[in-house]
N, C-alpha and C positions, 0 to 999 in steps of 0.2 A: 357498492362492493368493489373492493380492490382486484383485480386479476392479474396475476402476470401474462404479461406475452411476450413470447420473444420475436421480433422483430429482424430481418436481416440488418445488421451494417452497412452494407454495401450499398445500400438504398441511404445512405445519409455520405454527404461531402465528402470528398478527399484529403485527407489533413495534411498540412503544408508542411512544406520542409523544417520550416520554426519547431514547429510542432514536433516532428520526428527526431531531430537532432537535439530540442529538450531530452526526450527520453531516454536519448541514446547517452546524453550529460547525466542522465538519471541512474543509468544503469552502471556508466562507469562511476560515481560517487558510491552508490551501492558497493560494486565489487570490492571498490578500492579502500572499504571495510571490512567487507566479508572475508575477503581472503586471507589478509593475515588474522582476523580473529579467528579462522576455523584451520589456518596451518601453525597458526602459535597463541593458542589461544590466554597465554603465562604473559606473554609480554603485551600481549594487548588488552587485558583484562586492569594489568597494572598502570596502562597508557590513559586509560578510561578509568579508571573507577584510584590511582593515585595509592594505593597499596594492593598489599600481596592476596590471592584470593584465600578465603578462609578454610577451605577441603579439595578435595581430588574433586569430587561430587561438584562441589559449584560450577571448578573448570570444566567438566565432562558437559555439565547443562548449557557454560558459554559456550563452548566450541560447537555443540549442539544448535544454540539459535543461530549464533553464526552459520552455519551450514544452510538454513531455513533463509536466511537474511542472501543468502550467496545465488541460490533459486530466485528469488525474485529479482535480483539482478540480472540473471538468465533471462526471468522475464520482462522487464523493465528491454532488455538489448529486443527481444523479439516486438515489443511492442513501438519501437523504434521505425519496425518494418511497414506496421498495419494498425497504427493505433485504433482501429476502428474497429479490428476484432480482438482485440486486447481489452479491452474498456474493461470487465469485471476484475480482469488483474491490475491493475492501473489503481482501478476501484478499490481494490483490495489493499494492495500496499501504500496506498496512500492512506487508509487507516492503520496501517502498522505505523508506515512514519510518526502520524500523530501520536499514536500510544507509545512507542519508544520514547517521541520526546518529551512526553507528558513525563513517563519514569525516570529519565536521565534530569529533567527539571526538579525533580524530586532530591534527585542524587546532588545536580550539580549546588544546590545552596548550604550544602553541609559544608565538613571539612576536607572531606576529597575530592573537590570538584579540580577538572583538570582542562585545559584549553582544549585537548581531545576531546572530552564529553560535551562540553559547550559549543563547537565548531559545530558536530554533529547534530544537537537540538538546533540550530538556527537554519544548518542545511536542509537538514529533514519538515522542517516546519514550512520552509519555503517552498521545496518540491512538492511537499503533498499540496500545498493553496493552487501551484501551479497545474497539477494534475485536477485536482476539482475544478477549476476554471476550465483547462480542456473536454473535462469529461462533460461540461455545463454545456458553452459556445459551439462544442461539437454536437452537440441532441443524443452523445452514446450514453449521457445519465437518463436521458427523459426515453430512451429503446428499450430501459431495463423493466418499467415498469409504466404500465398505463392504468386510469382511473375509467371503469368502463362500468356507468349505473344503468344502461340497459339489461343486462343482461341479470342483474339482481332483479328487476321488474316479475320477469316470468316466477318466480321461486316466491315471490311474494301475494301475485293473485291468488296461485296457489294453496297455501299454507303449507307447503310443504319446507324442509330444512333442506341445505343443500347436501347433507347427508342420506338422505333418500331418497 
């Protein structure tokens, strides 16, 4: 049986200044996205995607992620501080990066691929690998989730489900 537990962090390593000032590189590449696509989201939509957006509605939804994208840079800066109690966000955005670049890879082999959207997928693709290696070497991937078959034992002499 799988169980989560949550574990403290603080009971695992201190992460190194490397460590910290990645994230803080992490947070400022973020920003340094997020901001103008959520104060102009017209000129950066065209910077990225190489023509004009197709309705009010699309730009309302880009300035929208941008906005989402501009938070985790928030978080990316705090986790700069403590990466150790940060790990689920870390964790988190670094599967955003992947799935942006997954979709901007998508975009970028048409006709409107643009060195903006390309810069982006290589950035993005490298800080999350870099983030999974820290969240690995640090133990805050392996705090999130422990494999505990004792305690499936009792629920099994039993016959009972763990619903009753």
């Amino acid at each position: 049986m799988v169980t989560l537990e949550l574990m403290t962090t603080t009971a695992l390593p201190a992460p190194s200044l490397a460590w910290r000032t990645l994230f803080a590189i992490i947070a400022l590449w973020t920003a340094l996205g997020a901001v103008p696509g959520f104060l102009d989201p017209h000129d950066t939509f065209v910077r990225f995607h190489g023509h004009e957006p197709e309705s009010a509605l699309v730009l309302d939804l880009y300035r929208g992620a941008w906005g989402q994208t501009l938070l985790f840079a928030i978080g990316y800066a705090l986790a700069a501080f403590d990466p150790r109690r940060h790990g689920a966000l870390l964790l988190l955005g670094g599967i955003g990066k992947v799935m942006f670049a997954l979709r901007h890879m998508e975009l970028a082999t048409g006709p409107d691929a643009t060195f903006m959207s390309s810069a982006a997928i290589v950035g993005d693709l490298v800080f999350a690998a870099l983030m999974l290696v820290y969240l690995v070497k640090s133990g805050v991937l392996a705090s999130f989730v422990s494999l505990d078959h004792a305690s499936a034992a009792p629920l099994a002499s039993t016959g009972r489900s763990p619903a009753t």
